[in-house]
Backbone as CSV, one residue per row, in Angstrom:
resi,resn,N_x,N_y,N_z,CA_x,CA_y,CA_z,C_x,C_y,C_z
1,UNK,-27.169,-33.071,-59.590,-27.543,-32.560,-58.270,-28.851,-33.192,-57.826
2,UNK,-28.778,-32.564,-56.841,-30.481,-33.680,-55.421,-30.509,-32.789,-54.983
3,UNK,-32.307,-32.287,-55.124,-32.775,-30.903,-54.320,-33.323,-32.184,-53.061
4,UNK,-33.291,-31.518,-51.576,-33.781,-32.136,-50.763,-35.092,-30.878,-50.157
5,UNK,-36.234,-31.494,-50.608,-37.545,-30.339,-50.034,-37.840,-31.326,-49.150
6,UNK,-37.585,-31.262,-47.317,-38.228,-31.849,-47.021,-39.699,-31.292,-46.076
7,UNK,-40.551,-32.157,-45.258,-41.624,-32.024,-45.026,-41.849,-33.037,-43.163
8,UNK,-41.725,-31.962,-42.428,-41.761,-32.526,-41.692,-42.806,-32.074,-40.195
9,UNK,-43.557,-32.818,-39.139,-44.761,-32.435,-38.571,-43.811,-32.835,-37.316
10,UNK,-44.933,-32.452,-35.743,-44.705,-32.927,-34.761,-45.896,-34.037,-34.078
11,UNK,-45.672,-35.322,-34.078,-46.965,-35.629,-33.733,-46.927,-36.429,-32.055
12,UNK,-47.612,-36.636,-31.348,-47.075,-37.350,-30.104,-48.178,-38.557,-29.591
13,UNK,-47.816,-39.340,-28.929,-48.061,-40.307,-28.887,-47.730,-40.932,-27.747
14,UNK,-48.779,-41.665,-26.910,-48.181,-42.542,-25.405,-47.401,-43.424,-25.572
15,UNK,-46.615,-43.421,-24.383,-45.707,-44.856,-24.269,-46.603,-45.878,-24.608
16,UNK,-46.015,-46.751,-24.956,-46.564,-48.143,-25.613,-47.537,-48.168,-25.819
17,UNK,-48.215,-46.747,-26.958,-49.618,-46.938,-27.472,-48.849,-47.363,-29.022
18,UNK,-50.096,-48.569,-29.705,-49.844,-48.594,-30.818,-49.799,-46.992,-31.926
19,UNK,-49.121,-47.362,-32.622,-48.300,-45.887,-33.710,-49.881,-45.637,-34.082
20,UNK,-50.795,-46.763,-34.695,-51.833,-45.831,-35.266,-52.757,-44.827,-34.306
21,UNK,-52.364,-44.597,-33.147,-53.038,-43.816,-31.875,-52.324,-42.396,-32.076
22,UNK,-51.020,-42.235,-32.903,-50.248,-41.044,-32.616,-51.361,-40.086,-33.265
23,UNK,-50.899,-39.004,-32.606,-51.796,-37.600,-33.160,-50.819,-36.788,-33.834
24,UNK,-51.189,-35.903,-35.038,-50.275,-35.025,-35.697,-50.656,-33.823,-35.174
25,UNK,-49.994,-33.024,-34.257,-50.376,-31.805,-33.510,-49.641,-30.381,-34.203
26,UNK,-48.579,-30.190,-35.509,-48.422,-29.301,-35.881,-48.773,-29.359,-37.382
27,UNK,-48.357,-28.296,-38.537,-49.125,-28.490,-39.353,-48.021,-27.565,-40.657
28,UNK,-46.872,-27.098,-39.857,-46.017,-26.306,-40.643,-45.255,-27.173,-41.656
29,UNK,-44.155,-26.574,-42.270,-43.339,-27.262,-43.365,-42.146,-27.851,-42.537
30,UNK,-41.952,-27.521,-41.675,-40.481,-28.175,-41.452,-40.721,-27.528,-39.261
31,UNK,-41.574,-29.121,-38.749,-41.443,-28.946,-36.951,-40.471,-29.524,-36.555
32,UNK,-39.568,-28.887,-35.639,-39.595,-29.974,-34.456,-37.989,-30.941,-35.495
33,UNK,-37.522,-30.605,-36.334,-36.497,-31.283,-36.974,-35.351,-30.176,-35.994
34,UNK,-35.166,-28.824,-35.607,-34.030,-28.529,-34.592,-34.206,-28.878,-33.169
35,UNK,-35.027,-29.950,-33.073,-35.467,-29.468,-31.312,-36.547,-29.670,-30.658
36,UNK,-36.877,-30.308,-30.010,-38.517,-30.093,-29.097,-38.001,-30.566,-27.703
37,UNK,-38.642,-30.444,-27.166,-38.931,-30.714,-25.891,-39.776,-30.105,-24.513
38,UNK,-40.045,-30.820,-23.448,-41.267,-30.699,-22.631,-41.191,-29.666,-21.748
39,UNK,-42.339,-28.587,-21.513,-41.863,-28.000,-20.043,-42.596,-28.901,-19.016
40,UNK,-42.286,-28.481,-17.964,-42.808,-28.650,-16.283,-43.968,-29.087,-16.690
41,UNK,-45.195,-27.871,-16.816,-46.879,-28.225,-16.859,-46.969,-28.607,-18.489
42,UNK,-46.247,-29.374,-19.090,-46.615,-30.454,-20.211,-46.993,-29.331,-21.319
43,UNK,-46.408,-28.303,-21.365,-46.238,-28.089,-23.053,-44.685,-28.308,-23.516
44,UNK,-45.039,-27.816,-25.196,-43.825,-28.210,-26.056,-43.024,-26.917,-26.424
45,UNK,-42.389,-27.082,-26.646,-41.333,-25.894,-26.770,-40.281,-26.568,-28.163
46,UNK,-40.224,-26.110,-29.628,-39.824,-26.574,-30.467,-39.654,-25.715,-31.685
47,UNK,-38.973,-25.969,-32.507,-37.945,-25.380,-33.669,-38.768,-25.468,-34.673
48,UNK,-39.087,-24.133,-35.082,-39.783,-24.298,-36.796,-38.362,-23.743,-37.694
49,UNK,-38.529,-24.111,-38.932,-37.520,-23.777,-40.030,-38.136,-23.264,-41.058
50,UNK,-37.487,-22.352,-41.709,-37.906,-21.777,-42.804,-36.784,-20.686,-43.522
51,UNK,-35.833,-21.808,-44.951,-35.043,-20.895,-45.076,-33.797,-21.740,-44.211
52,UNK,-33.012,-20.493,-44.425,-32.078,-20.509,-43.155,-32.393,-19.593,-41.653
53,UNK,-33.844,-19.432,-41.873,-34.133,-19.251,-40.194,-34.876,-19.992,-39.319
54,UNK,-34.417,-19.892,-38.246,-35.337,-20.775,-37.256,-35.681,-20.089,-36.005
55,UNK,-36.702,-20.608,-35.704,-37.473,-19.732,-34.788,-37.870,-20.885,-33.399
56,UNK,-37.982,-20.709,-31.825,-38.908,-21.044,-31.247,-40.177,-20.799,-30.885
57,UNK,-40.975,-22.097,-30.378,-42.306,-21.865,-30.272,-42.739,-22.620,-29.477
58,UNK,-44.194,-22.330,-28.790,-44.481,-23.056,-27.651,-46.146,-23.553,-27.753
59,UNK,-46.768,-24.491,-27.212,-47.473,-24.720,-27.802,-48.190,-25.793,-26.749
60,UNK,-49.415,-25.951,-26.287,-49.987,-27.152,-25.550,-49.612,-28.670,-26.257
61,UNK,-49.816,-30.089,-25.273,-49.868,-30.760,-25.753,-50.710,-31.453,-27.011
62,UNK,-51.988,-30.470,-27.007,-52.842,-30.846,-28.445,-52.286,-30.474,-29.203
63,UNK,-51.621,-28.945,-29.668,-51.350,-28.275,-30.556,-51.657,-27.178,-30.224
64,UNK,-52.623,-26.879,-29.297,-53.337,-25.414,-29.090,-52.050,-24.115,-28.863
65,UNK,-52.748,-23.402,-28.642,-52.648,-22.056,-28.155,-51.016,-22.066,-28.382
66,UNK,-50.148,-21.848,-29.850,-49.358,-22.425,-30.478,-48.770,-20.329,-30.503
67,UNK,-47.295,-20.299,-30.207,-47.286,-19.064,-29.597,-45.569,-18.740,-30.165
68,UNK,-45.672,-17.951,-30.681,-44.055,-17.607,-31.226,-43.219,-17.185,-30.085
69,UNK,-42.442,-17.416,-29.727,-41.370,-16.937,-28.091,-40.066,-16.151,-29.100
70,UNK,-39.464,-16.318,-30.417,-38.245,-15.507,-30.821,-38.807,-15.424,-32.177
71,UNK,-38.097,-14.250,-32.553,-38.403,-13.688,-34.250,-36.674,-12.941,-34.702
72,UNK,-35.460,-13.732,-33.990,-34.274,-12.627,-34.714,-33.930,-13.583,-35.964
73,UNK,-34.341,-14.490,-36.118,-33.718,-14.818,-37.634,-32.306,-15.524,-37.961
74,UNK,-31.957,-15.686,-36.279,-30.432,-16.310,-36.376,-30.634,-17.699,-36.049
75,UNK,-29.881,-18.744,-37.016,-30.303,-20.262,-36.953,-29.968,-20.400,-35.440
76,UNK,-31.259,-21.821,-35.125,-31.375,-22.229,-33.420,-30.970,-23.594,-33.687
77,UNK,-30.929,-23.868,-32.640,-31.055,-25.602,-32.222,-31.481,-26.558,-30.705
78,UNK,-31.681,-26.950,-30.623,-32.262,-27.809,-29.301,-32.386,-27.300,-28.134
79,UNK,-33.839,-26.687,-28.103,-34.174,-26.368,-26.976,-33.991,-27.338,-25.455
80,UNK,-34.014,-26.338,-24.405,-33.986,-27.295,-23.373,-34.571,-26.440,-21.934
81,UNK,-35.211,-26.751,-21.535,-36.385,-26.196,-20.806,-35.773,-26.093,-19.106
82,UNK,-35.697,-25.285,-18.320,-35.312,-25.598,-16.402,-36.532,-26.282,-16.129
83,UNK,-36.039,-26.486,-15.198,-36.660,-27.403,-14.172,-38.092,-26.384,-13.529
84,UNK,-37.515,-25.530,-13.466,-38.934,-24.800,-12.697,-39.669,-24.179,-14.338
85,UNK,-39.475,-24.422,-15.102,-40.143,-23.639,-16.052,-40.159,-22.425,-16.710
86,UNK,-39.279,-21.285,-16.225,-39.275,-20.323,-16.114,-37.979,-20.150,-17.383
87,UNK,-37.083,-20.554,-17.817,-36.108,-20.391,-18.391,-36.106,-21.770,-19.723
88,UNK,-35.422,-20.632,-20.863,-35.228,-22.044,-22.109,-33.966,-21.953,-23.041
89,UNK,-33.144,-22.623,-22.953,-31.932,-22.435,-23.472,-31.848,-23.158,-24.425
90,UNK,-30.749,-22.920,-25.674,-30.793,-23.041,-27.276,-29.380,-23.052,-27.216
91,UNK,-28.783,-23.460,-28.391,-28.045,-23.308,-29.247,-28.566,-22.116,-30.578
92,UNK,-27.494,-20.707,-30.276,-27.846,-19.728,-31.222,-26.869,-19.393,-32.417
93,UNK,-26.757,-18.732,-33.687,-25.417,-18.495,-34.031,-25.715,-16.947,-34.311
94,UNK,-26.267,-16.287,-32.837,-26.589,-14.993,-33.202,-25.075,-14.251,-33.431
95,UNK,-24.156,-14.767,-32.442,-22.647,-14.091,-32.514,-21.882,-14.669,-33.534
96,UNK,-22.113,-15.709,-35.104,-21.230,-16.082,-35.912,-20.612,-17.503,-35.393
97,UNK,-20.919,-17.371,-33.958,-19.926,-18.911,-33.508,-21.790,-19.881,-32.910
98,UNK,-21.346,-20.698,-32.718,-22.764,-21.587,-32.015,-22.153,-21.684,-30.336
99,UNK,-23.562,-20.867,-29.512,-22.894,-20.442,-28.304,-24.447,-20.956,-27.685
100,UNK,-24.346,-21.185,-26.426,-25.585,-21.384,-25.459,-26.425,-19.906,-25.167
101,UNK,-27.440,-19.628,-25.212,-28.302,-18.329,-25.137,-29.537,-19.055,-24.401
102,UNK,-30.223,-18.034,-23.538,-30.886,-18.164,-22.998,-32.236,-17.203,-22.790
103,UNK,-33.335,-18.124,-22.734,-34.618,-16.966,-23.102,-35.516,-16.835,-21.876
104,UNK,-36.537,-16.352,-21.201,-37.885,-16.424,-20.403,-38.529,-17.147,-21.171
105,UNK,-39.420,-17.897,-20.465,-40.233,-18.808,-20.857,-41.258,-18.378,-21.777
106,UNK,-41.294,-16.858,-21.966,-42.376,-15.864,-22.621,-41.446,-15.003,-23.756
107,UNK,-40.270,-15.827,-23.978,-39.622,-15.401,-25.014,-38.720,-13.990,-24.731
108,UNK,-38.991,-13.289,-23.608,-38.274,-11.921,-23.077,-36.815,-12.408,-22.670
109,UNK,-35.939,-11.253,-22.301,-34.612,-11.024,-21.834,-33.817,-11.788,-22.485
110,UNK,-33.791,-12.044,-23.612,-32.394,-12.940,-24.478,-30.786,-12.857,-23.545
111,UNK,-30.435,-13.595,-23.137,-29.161,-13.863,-22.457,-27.985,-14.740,-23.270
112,UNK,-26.701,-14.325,-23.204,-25.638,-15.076,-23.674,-25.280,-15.860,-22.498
113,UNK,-24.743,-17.053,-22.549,-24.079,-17.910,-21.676,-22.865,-18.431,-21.774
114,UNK,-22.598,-18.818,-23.074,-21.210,-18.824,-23.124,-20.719,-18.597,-23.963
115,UNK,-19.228,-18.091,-24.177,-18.774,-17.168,-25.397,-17.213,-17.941,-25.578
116,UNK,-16.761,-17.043,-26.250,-15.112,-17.892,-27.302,-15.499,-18.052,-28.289
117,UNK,-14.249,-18.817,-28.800,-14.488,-18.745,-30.306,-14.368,-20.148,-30.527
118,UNK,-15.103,-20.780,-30.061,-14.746,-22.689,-29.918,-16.863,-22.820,-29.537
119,UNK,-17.001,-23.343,-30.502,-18.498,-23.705,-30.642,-19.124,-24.567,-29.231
120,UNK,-20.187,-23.913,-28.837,-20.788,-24.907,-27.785,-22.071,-25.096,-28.317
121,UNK,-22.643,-26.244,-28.027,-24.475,-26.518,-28.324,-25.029,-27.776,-27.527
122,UNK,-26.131,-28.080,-27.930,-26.549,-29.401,-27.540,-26.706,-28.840,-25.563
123,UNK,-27.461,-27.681,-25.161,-27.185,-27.857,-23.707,-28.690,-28.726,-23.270
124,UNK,-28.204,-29.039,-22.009,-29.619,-29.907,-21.058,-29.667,-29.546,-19.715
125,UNK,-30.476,-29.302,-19.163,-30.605,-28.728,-17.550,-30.741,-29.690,-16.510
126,UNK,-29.828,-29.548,-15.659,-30.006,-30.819,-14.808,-31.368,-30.262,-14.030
127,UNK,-31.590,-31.683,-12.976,-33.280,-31.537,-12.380,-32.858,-30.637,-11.058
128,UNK,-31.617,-30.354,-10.408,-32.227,-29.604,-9.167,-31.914,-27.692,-9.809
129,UNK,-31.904,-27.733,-10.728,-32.123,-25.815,-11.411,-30.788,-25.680,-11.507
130,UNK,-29.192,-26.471,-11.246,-28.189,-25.516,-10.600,-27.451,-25.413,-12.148
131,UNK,-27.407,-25.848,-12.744,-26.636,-26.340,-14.040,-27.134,-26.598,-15.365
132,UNK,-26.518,-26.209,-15.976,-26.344,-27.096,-17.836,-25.337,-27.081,-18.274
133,UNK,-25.698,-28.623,-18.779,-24.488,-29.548,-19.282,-24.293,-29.313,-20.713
134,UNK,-23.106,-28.812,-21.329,-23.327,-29.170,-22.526,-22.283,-29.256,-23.556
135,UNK,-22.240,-29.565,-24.914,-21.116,-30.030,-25.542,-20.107,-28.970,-26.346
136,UNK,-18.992,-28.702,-26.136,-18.040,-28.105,-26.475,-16.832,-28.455,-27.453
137,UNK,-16.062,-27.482,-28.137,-14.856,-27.990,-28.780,-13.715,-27.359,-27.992
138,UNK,-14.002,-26.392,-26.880,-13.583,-25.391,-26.098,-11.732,-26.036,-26.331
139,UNK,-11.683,-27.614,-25.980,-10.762,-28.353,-25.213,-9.880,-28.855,-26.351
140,UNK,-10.372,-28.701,-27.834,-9.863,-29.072,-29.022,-10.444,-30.232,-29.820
141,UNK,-11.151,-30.418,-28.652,-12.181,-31.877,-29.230,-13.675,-31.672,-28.549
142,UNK,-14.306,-32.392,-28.928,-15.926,-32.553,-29.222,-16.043,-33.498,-26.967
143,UNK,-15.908,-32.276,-26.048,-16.243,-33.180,-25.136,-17.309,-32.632,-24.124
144,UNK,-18.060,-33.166,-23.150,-19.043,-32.460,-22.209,-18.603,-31.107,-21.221
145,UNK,-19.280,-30.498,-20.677,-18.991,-29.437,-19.915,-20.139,-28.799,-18.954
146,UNK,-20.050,-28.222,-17.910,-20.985,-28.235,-17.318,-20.672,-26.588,-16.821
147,UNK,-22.191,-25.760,-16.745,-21.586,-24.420,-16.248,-23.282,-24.098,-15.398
148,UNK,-23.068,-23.007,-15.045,-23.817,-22.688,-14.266,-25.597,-21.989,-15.273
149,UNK,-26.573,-21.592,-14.742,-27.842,-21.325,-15.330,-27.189,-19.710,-15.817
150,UNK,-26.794,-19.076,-15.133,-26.128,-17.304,-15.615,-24.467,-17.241,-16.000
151,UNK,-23.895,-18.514,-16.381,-23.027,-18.347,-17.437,-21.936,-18.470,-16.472
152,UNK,-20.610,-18.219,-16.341,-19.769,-18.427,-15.377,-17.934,-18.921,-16.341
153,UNK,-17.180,-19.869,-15.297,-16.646,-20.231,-15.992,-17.138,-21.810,-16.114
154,UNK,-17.400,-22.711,-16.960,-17.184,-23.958,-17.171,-16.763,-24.611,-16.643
155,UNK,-16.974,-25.799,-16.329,-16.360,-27.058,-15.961,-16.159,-28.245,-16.893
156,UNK,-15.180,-28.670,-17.269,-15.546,-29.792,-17.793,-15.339,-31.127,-17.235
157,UNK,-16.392,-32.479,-17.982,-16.673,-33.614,-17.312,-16.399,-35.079,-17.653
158,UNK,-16.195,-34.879,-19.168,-15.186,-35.655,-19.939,-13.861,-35.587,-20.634
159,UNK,-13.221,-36.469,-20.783,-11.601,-36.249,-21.568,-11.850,-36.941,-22.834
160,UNK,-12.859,-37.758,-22.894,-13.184,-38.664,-24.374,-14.030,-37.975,-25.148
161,UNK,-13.996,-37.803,-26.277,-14.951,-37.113,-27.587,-16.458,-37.728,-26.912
162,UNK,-17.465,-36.505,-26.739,-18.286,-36.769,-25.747,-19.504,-36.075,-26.750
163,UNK,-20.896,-36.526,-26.618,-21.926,-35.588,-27.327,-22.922,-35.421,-26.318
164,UNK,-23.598,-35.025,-27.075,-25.058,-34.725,-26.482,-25.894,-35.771,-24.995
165,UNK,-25.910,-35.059,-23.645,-25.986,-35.823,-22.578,-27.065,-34.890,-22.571
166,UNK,-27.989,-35.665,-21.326,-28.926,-35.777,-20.587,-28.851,-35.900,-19.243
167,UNK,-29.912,-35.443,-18.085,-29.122,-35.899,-16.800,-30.369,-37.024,-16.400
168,UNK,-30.337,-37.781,-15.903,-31.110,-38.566,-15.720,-32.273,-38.160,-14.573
169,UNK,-33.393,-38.536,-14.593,-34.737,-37.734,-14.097,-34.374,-37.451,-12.325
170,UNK,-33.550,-38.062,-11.480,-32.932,-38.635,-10.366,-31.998,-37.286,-10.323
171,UNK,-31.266,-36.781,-11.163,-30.389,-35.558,-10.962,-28.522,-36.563,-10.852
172,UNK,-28.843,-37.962,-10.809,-27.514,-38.117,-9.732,-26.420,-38.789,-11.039
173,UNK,-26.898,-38.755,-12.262,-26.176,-38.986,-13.468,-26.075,-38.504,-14.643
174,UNK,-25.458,-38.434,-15.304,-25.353,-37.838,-16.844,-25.457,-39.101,-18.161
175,UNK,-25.998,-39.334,-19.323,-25.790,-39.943,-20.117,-26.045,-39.637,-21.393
176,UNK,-24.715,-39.610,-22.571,-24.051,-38.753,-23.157,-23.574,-39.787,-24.247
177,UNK,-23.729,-39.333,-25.745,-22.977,-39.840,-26.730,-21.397,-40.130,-26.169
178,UNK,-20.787,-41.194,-26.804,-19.718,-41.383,-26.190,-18.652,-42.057,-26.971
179,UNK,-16.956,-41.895,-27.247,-16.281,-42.350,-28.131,-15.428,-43.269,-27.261
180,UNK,-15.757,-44.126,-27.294,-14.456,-44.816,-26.630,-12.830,-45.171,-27.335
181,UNK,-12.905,-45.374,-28.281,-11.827,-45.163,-29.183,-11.720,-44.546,-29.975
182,UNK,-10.945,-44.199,-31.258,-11.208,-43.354,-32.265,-11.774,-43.833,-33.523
183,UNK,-11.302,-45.474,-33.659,-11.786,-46.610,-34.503,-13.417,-47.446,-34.172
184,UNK,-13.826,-46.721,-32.702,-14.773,-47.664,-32.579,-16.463,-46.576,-32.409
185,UNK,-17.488,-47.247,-32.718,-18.417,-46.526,-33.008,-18.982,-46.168,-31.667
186,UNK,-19.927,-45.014,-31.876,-19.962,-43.938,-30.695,-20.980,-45.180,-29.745
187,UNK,-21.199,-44.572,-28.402,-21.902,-45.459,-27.521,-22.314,-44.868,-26.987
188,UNK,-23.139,-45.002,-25.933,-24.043,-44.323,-24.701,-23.255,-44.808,-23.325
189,UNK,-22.840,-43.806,-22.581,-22.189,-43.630,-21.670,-22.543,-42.793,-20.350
190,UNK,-23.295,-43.329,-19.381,-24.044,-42.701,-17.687,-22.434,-42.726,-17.116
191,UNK,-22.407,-41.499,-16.897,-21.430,-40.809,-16.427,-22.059,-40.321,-14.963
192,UNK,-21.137,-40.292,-13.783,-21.304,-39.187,-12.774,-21.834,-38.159,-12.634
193,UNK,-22.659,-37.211,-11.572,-22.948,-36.081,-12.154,-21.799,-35.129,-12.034
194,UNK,-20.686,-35.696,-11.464,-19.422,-34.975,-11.209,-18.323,-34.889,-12.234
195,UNK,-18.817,-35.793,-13.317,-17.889,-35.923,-14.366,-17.005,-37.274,-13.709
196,UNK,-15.583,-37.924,-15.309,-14.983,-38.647,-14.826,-15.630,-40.305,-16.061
197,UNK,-14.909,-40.565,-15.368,-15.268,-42.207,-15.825,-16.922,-42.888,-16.446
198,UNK,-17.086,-43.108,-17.222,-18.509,-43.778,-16.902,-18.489,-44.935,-16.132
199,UNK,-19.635,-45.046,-15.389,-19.939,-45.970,-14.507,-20.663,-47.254,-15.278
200,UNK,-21.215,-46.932,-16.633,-21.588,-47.748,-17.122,-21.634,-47.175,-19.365
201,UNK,-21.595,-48.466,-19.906,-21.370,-47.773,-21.095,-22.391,-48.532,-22.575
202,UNK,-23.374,-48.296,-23.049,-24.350,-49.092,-23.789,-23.783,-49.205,-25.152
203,UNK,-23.800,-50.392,-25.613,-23.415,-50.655,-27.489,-24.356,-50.126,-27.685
204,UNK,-24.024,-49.412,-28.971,-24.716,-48.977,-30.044,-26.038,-50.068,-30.098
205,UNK,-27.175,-49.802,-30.735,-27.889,-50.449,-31.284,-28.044,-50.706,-32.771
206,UNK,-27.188,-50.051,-32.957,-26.526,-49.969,-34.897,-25.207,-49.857,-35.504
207,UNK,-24.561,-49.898,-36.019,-23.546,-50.250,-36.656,-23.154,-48.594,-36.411
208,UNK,-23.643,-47.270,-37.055,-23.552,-46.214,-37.048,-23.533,-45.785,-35.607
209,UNK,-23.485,-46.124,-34.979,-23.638,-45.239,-33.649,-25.129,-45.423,-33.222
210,UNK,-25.739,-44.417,-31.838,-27.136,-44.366,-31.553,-27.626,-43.253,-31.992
211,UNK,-29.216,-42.954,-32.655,-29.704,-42.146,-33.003,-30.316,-41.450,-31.549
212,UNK,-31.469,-41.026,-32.415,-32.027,-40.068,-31.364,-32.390,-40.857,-29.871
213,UNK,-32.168,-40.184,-28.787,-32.310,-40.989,-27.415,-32.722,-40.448,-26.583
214,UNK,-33.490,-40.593,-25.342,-34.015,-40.140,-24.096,-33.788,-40.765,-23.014
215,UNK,-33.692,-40.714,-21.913,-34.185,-41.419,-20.679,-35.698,-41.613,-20.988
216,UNK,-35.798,-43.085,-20.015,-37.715,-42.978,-20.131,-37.669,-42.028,-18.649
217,UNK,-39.073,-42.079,-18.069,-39.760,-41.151,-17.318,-38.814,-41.960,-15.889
218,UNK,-39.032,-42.747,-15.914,-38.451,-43.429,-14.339,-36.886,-43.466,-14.196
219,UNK,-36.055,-43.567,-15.405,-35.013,-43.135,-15.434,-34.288,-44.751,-15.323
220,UNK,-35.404,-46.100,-15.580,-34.667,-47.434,-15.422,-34.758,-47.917,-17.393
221,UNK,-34.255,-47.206,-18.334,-34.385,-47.562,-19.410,-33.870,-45.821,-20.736
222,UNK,-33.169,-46.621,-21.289,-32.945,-45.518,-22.621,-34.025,-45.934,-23.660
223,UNK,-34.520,-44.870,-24.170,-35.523,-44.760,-25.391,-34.495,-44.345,-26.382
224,UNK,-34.449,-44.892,-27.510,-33.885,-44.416,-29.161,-34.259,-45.212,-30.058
225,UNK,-34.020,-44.569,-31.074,-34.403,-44.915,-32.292,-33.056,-45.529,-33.139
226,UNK,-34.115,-46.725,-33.832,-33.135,-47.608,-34.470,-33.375,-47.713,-36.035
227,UNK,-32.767,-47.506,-36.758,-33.303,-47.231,-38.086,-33.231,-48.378,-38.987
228,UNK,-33.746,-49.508,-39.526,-33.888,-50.587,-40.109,-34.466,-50.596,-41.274
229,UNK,-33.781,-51.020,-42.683,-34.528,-50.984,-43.862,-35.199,-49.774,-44.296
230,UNK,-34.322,-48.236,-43.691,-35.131,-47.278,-44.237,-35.804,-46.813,-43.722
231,UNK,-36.366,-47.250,-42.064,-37.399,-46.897,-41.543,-36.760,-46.995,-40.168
232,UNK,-37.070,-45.760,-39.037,-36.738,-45.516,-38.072,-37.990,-45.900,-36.885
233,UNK,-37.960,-46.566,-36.018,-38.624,-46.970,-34.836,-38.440,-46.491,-33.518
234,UNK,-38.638,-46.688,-32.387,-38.764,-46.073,-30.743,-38.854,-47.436,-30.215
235,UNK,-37.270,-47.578,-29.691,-37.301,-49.174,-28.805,-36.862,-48.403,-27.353
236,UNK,-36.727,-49.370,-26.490,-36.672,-49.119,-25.418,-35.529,-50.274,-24.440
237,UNK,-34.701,-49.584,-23.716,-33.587,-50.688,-23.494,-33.601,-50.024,-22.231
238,UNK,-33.674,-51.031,-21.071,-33.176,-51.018,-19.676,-31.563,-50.940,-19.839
239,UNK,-32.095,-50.117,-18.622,-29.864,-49.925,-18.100,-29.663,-51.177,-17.744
């Protein structure tokens, strides 16, 4: 057997500042490995672990004023923040299945969003407040879906084994892990915000598929990470 103890921080760092500029801003055993991401006025909102529980937390861009928002003890995953700030949605398995839940920005009124017995996670908020997008087995397979901020019925936006999307900073696209065949490795795929076809579709940057990815800020380039010899990097590729 292989015990895996791992050890992991949140640290951040400017666009195209050299790595030795990054700052280490948390200080726990295990940050920011379910989840982080930005609100509106530039704090972080991110996943501590401990165990099999996970918790959110919120926190300035230094590290400061570092603030617990949930304490139930049921594993989380990838936060994702509205547009106005006010709302933060997760992946929970408070009900046994992995369902979209939704919190106040101050950690109050816990909300369910979507329910069945077919796993949803991975949600993202588009930029004008109306929606989140997010990934389902609802359909029998692994594809996107889009529903409203107070839960509703669903829409869905792909027919191809689809993952984890983003909407692009513009509101007017989606771009989303993507299978184009069943033999061929996953890709990055800017989809409509209406669902449907991609309009455009990125190779992998690795043999495995793409790792972790973002839009940059202007929305003319994907950020991910490429993992080489053991060691993972932050490149940057225009659409």
């Amino acid at each position: 057997t292989a015990q895996s103890d791992p050890s992991m921080q949140i640290w951040i760092a400017g666009l195209n500042e050299p790595v030795s500029q990054a700052k280490q801003i948390t200080n726990g055993k295990v940050d920011g490995s379910g989840g982080l991401t930005w609100t509106p006025d530039g704090k972080i909102v991110y996943l501590t672990q401990a165990a099999d529980k996970s918790e959110l937390w919120i926190m300035n861009a230094d590290g400061s004023d570092n603030k617990q928002l949930t304490s139930d003890g049921y594993p989380k995953t990838m936060p994702a923040v509205s547009p106005d700030g006010k709302l933060i949605f997760f992946t929970s398995l408070r009900t046994g299945v992995p369902h979209i839940w939704r919190i106040n920005s101050d950690g109050s009124n816990p909300k369910q969003i979507t329910s069945g017995d077919f796993a949803d996670f991975n949600a993202s908020c588009a930029p004008d407040g109306q929606w989140i997008a997010f990934v389902s087995f609802r359909s029998g397979m692994s594809n996107l879906w889009k529903v409203g901020l107070d839960g509703g019925d669903p829409v869905r936006l792909t027919d191809k084994p689809s993952g984890r999307a983003l909407f692009s900073p513009d509101g007017a696209s989606l771009a989303c892990d993507y299978l184009v065949e069943p033999s061929s490795p996953w890709k990055l795929a800017v989809i409509p915000i209406a669902g449907g076809a991609p309009s455009r579709i990125i190779d992998p940057p690795q043999r495995r598929g793409v790792g972790a990815w973002a839009w940059s800020p202007d929305g003319r380039a994907i950020v991910y990470s490429v993992s080489r010899s053991g060691v993972s990097n932050l490149w940057s590729r225009p659409l």
